[in-house]
C-alpha positions as CSV (number, residue, x, y, z in Angstrom):
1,X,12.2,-57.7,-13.0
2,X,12.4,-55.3,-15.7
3,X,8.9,-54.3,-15.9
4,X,9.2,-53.5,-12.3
5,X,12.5,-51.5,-12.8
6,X,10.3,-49.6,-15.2
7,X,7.5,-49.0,-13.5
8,X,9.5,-48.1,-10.9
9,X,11.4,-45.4,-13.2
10,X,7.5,-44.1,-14.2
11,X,6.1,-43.9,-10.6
12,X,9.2,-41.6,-10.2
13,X,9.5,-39.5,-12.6
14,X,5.7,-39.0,-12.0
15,X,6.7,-37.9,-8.5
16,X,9.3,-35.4,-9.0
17,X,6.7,-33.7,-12.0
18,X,4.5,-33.3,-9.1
19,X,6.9,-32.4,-7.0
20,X,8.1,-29.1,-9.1
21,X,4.5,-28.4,-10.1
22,X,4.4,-28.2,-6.1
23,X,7.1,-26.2,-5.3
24,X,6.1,-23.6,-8.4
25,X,2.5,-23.6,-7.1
26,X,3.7,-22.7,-3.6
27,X,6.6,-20.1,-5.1
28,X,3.8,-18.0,-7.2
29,X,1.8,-18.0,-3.5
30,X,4.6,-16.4,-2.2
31,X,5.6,-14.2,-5.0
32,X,2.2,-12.9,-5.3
33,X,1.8,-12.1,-1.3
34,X,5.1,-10.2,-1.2
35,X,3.3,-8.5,-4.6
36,X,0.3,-7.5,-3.0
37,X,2.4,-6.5,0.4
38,X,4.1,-4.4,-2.0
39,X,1.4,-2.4,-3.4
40,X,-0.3,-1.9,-0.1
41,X,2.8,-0.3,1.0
42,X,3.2,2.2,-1.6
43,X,-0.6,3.2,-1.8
44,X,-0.1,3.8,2.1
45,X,2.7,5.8,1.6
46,X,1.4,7.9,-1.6
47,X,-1.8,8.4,0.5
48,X,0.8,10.0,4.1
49,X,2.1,11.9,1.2
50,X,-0.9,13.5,-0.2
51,X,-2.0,14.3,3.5
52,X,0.8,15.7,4.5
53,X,1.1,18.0,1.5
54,X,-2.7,19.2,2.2
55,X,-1.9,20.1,5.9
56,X,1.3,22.2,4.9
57,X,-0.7,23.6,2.1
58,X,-3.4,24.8,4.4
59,X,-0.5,25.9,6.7
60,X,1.2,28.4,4.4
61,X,-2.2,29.8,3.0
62,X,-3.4,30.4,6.8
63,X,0.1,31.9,7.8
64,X,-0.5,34.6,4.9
65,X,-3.8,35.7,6.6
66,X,-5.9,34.9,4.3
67,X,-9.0,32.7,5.6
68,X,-8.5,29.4,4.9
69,X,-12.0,27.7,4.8
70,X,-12.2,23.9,5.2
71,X,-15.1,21.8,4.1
72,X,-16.0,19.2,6.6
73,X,-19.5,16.6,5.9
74,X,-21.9,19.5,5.3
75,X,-20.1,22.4,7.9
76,X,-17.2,24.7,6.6
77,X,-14.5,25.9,8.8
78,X,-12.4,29.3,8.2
79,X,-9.1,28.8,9.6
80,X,-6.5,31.5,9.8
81,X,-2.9,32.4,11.5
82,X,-3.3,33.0,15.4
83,X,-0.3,35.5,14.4
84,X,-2.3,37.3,12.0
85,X,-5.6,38.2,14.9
86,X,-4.7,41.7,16.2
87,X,-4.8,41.6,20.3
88,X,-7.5,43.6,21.6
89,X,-6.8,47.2,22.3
């Protein structure tokens, strides 16, 4: 009987080690998805940040009349202010 109440004891303090080497295992998974979710975000957001600041950048310089040029693949673009065309005489 008291080999049996101590085996007994083992098998379950065998169990609960695996048990909380379970749980932790499946805690880091979690921690490190909502990590990674994380730092997805913020690039995403640092990257709507950086193109919004290059449109409004390209806004103000065209609004000053000054030609604007844009460098698209191989092709550039001069964009300027529709205000600052004179209308045809």
């Amino acid at each position: 009987m008291a080999s049996s109440n101590k085996n007994l004891k083992i098998f379950a303090m065998v169990v609960a080690v695996l048990l909380i080497c379970a749980v932790g295992y499946i805690g880091y998974g979690f921690y490190a998805q909502a990590k990674v979710q994380k730092e997805i975000s913020v690039f995403q957001q640092g990257a709507q940040y950086g193109y919004e600041q290059g449109i409004i950048q390209v806004a103000q310089q065209a609004a000053t009349c000054q030609q604007v040029p844009l460098n698209i693949g191989n092709e550039t673009v001069n964009v300027i202010g529709v205000d600052c065309l004179s209308a045809p005489a």
